[in-house]
C-alpha positions as CSV (number, residue, x, y, z in Angstrom):
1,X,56.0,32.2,44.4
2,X,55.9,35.5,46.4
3,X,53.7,35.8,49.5
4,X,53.3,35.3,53.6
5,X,54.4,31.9,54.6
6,X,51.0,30.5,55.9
7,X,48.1,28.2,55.7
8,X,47.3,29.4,52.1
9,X,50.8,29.9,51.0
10,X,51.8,26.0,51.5
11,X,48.6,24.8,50.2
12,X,49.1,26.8,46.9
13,X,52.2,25.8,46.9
14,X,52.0,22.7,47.3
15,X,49.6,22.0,44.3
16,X,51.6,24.0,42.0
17,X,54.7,21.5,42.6
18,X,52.4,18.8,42.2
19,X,51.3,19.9,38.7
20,X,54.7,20.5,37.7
21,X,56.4,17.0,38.0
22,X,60.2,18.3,37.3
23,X,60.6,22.0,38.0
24,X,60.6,23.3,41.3
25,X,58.9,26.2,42.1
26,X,60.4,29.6,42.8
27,X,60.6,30.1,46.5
28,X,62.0,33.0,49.6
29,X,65.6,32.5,49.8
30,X,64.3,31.4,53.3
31,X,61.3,29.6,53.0
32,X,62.0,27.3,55.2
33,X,62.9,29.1,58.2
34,X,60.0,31.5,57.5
35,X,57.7,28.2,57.3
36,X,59.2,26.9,60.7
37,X,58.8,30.6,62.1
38,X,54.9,30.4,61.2
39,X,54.5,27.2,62.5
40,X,56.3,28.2,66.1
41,X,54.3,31.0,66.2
42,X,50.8,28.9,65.7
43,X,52.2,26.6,69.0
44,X,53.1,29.4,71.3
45,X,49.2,31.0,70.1
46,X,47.8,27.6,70.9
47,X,49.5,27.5,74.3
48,X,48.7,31.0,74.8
49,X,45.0,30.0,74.1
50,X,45.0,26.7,76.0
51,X,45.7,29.3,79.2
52,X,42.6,31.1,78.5
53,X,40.6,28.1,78.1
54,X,39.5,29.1,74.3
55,X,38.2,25.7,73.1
56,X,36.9,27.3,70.0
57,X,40.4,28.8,68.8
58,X,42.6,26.3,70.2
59,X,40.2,23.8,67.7
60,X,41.1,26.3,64.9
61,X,44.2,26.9,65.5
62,X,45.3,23.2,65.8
63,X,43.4,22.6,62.6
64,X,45.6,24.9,61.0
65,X,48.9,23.7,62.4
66,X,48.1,20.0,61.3
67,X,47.1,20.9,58.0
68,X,50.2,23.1,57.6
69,X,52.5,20.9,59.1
70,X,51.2,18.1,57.0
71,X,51.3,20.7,53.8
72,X,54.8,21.7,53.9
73,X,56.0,17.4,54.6
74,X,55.0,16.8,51.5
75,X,56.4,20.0,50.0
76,X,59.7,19.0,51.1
77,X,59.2,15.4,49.8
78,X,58.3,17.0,46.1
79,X,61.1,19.2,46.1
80,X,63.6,16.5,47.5
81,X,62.4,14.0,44.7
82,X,62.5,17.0,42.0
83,X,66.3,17.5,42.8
84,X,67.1,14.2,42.8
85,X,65.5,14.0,39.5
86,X,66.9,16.4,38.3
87,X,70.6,15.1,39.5
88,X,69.9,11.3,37.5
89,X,69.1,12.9,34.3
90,X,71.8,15.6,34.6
91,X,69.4,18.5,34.0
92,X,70.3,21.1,36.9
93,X,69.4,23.7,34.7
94,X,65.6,22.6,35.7
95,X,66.9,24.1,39.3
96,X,69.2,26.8,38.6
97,X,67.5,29.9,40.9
98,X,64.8,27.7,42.5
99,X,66.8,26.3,45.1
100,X,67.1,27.8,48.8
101,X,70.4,28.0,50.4
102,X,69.4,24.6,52.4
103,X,68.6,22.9,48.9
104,X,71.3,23.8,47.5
105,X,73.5,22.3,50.1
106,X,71.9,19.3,49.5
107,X,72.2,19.0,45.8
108,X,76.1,19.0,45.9
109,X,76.1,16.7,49.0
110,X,73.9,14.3,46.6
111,X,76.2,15.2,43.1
112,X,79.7,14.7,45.6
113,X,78.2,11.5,46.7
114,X,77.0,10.1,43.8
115,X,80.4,10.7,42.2
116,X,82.6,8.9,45.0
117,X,80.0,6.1,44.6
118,X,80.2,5.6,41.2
119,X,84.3,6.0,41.5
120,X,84.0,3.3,44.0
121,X,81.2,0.4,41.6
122,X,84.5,1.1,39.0
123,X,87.0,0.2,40.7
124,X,85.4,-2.4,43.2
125,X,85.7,-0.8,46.1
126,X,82.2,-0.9,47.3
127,X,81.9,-2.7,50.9
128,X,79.1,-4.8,50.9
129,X,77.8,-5.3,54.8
130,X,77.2,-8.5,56.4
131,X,73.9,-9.7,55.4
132,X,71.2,-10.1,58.4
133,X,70.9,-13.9,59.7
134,X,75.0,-14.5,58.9
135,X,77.4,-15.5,61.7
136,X,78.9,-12.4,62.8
137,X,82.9,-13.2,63.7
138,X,84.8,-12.8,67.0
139,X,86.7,-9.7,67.8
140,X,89.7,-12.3,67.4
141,X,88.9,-13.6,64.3
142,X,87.9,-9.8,63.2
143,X,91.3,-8.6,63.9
144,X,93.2,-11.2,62.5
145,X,91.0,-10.6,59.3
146,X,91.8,-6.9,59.1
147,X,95.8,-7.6,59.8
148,X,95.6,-10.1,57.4
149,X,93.7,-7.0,55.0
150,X,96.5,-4.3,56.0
151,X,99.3,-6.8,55.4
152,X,101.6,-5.2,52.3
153,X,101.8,-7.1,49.4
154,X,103.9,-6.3,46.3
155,X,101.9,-5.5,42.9
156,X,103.4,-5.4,39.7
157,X,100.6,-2.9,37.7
158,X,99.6,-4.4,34.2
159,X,97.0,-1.3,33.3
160,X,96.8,2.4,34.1
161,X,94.9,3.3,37.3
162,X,93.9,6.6,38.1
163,X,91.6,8.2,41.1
164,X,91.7,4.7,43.2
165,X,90.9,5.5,46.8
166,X,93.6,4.0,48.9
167,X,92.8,4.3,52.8
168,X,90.9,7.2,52.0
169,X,93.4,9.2,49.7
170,X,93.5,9.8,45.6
171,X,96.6,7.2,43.7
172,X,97.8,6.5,40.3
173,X,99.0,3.8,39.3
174,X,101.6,3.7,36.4
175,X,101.2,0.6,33.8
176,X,104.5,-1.6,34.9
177,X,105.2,0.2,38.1
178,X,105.6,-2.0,41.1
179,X,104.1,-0.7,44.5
180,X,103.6,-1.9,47.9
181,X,99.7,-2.0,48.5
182,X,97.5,-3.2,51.3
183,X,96.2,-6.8,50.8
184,X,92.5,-5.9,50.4
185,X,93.4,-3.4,47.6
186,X,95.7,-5.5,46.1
187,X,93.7,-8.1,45.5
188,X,91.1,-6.1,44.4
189,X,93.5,-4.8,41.6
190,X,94.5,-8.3,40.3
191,X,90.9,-9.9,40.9
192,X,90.5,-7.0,37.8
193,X,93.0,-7.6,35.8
194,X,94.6,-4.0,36.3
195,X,97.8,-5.7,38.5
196,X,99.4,-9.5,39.7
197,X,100.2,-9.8,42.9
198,X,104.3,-10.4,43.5
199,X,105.5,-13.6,45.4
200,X,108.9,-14.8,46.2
201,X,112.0,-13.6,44.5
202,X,109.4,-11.4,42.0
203,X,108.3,-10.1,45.4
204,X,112.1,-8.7,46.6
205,X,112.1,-6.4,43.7
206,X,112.5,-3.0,45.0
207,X,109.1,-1.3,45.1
208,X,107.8,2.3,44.4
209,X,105.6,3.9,47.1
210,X,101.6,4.3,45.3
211,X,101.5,7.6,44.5
């Protein structure tokens, strides 16, 4: 959609991304900094007014700001949703030159989040936060909890493990290897059936570093 950002330009555009529920509609490569431009430039008129004591166009032009303002919200809620849409069904094709620059952005931020997510429901990393209403622990208790966490434990690997996140970096695991692995990990690994956890003379077994 080609035109001045104004008044009529969000208002036309915003019903034609309500009728379409799924495409977005074709935009300036800066929409949004010409939309934040117009809207700037209707403040500084209505200040420039409210020195002149012009009732009459200070109504108007406030009018116009709110309604703009409120016009281009939902724009950006539309076009957020659309995207996101877009993103769950795997259809980017719905998107491909529609996007601004600021859209774009967003759309790999959402695709590289959604992919470390879903690498983290697979392999049980998710940390679920303490619920509301729970006793929260004592800085003591806290950091005998994470020691206890980051103490290395010995892991003989029963399944191949690739792409686990281990304090924030990328391992395989090799099917019989045995590694030396942070408790919390560890136990996350044998909880699945992918490893058992060494003890005692299995445990003085020379281990590999994960890699």
């Amino acid at each position: 959609m080609k035109g001045e950002v104004n008044e009529s330009y969000l208002n036309a555009l915003l019903r034609l991304e309500v009728k379409n529920d799924y495409s977005l509609e074709e935009v300036p490569t800066q929409f949004y900094k010409e939309a934040r431009n117009y809207l700037e430039n209707l403040k500084e008129r209505i200040e420039t007014e409210t020195v002149k004591k012009n009732s009459r166009q200070i109504g108007k032009l406030t009018n116009e700001l709110e309604s703009s303002e409120r016009f281009l919200k939902k724009i950006i809620e539309l076009r957020i949703s659309k995207i996101l849409k877009a993103k769950a069904n795997n259809e980017r094709e719905e998107l491909e030159g529609k996007m601004t620059p600021e859209e774009q952005i967003f759309f790999e931020n959402v695709s590289r989040s959604v992919a470390e997510f879903s690498a983290q429901l697979e392999h049980g990393e998710v940390i679920i936060p303490t619920k509301e209403g729970e006793e929260e622990i004592g800085v003591e208790e806290r950091e005998v909890r994470e020691d206890e966490e980051n103490r290395q434990v010995v892991v003989y690997i029963l399944e191949e493990v690739t792409g686990i996140s281990i304090m924030g970096r990328s391992v395989d695991l090799h099917k019989e290897d045995i590694v030396t692995l942070p408790a919390k990990y560890a136990t996350i690994i044998a909880k699945q059936g992918l490893g058992r956890i060494l003890e005692g003379r299995e445990a003085q077994v020379p281990p590999k570093k994960a890699t």
